[in-house]
C-alpha positions in Angstrom: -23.7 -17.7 10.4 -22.2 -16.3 7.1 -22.2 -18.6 4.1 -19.2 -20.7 3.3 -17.2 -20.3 -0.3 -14.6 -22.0 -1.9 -11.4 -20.0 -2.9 -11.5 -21.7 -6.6 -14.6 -19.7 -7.3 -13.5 -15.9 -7.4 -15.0 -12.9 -8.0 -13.2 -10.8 -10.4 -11.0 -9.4 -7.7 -9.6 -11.0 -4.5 -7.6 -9.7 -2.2 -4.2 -10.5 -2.0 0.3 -9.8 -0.7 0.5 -8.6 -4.6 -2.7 -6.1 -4.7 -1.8 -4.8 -0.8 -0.4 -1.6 -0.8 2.2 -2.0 2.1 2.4 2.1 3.0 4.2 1.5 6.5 2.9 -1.9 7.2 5.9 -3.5 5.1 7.3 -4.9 8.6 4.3 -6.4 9.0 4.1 -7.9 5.2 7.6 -9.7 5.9 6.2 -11.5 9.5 2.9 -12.4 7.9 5.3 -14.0 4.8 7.6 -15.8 7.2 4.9 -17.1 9.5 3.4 -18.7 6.2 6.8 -19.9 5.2 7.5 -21.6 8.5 10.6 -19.8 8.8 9.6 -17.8 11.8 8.0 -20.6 13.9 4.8 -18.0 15.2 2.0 -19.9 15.6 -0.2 -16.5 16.6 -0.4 -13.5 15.0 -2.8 -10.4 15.9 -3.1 -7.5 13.8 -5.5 -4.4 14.3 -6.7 -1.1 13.3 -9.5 1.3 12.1 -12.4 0.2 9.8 -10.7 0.1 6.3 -6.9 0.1 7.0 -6.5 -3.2 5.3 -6.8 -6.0 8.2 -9.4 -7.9 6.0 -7.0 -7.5 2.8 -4.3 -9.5 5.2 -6.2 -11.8 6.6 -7.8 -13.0 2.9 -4.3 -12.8 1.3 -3.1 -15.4 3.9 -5.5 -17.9 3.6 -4.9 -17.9 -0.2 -1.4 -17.8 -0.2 -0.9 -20.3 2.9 1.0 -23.0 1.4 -0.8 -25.9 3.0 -3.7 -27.8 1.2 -6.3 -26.5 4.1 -6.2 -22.7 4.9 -10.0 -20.9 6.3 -10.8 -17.5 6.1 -13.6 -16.6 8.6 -15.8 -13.2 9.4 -17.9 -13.6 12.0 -17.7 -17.1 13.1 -15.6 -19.5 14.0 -14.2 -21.9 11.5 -13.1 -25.7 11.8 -10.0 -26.7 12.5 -7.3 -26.4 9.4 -3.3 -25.5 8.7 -4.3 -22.1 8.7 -7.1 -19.9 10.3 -7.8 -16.5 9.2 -10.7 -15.1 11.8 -11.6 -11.3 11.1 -13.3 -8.8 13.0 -13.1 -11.3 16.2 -15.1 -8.2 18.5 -17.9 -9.6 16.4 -17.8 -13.0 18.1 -20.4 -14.1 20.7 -19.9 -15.9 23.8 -20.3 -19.3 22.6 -17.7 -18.5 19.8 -15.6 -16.5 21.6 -14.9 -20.3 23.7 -15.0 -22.0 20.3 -11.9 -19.6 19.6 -10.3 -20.0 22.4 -10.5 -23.8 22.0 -9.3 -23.1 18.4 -6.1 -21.5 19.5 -5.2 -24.2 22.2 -5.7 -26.9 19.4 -3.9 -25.1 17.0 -1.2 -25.1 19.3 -0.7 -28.5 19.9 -1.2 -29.4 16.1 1.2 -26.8 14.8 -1.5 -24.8 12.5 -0.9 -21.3 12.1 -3.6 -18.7 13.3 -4.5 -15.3 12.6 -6.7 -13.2 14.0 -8.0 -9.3 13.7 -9.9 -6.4 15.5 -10.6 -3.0 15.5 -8.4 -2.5 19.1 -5.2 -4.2 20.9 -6.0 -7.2 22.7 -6.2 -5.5 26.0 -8.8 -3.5 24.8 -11.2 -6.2 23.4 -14.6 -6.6 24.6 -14.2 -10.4 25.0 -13.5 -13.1 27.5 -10.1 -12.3 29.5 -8.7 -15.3 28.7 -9.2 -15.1 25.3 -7.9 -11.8 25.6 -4.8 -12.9 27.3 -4.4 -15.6 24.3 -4.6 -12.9 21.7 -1.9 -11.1 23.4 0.3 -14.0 24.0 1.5 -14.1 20.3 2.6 -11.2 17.9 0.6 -8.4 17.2 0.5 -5.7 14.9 -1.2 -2.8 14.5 -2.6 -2.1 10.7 -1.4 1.6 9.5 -4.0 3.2 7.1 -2.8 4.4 4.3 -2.5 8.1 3.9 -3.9 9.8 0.6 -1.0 9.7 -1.5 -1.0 5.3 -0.5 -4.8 5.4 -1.7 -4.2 7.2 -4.9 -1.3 4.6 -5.3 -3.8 1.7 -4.4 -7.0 2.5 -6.9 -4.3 3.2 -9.9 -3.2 -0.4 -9.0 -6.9 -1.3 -8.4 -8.0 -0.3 -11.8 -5.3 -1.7 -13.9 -6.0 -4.8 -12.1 -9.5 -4.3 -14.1 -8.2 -3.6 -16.9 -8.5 0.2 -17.0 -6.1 3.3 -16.3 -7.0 5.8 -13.9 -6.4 9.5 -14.8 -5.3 11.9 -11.8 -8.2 14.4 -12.3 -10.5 10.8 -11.6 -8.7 9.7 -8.8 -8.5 13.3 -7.1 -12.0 14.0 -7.3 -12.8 10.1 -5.6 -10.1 11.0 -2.7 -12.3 14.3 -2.5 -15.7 13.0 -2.2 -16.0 9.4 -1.9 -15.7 8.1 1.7 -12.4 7.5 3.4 -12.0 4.0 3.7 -10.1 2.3 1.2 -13.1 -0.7 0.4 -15.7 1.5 0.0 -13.1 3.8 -2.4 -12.2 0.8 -4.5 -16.4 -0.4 -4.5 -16.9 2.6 -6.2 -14.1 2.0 -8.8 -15.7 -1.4 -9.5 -19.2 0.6 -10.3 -17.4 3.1 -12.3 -15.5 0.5 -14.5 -19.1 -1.9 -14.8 -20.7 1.6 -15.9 -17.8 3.0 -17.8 -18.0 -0.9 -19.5 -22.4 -0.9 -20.1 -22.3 2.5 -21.7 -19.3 2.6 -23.9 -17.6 5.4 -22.0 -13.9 5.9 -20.6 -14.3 6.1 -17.1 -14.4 9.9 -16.1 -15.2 12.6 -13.5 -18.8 12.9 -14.5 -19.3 9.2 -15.0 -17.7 8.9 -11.4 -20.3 11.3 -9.7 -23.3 9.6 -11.4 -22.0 6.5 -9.5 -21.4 8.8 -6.2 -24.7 9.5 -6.2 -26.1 5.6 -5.9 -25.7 3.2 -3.1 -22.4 0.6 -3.5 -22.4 -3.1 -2.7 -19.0 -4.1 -0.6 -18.0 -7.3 -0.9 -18.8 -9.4 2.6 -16.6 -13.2 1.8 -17.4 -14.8 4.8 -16.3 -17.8 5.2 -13.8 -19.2 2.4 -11.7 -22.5 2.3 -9.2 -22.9 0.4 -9.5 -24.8 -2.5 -8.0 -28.8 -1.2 -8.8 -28.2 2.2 
């Protein structure tokens, strides 16, 4: 069972819609945005994709900009009931949470909550319980497009002023070059090389960069986060 958080107690980042680069999910942005407003009247959304290509970003933005007193995010378990559910990584689930889910959607249908769920395939191709896979399927789902390099470049500029730093090209080329391809791992490293850049007095720069390259990098694992007044 992962540990449980509140959303009023933030690390220095958080994902979130303003910090998303949309690349060519931006259809996707605008149903996840009406399905929080009401406005659409989904009750299920889906959304999928390689390791990295954001579903995690989506699912945490969500919970904290549901605008409902009680919104969950969830990564590998199954949360209570609330307004809004965000489960990620749901191929993670066991069988006795794969049926807690599936009692989860069922409720949430009946009391009008909003739920959103992700994996690393379509529904059809989920390891899981077929009716839960038949569930999954029965609302909207969305597949997550990476972003390509230019859309990462884009995203750790963004990133770093977010810290408080600029980026310089010559920096962000040589990360795209040699750090791994996903974009967490990409922007754990930024967070290294601006806590280094910060320790020793130095602007962050290419040989500050492969001094943190060469050490292991801590990725932020949430777990499970309610939002603050749920």
């Amino acid at each position: 069972m992962m540990s449980q958080l509140l959303l009023d107690i933030t690390p220095d980042w958080w994902p979130t819609f303003d910090n998303f680069v949309p690349g060519g999910n931006r259809e996707l942005l605008e149903v996840l945005h009406q399905a929080l407003s009401g406005s659409s009247g989904e009750r299920c959304i889906y959304i999928w994709g390689t390791p990295g290509s954001g579903k995690s970003h989506l699912l945490q933005a969500c919970a904290s900009a549901a605008p409902h007193n009680s919104a969950i995010y969830a990564q590998g378990t199954v949360p209570d009931l609330a307004d809004v559910v965000a489960v990620d990584d749901v191929e993670m689930l066991g069988d006795a949470e794969q049926i807690e889910l599936f009692n989860l959607y069922n409720q949430m249908r009946e009391t009008g909550g909003m739920l959103l769920v992700s994996g690393s395939q379509s529904p059809s191709n989920l390891n899981l319980r077929a009716d839960l896979r038949t569930r999954l399927g029965w609302g909207l789902v969305y597949q997550v497009r990476a972003l390509s390099d230019e859309e990462k470049a884009q995203a750790l500029v963004q990133h770093a002023r977010g810290r408080g730093f600029n980026l310089t090209q010559e920096v962000t080329h040589y990360l795209l070059c040699h750090g791994r391809r996903d974009l967490p791992s990409l922007l754990a490293v930024l967070d290294a090389l601006d806590e280094r850049s910060l320790r020793l007095h130095r602007a962050p720069s290419v040989p500050l960069l492969k001094e943190v390259l060469r050490e292991p990098l801590e990725i932020h694992n949430f777990g499970v986060r309610r939002k603050a007044g749920g």
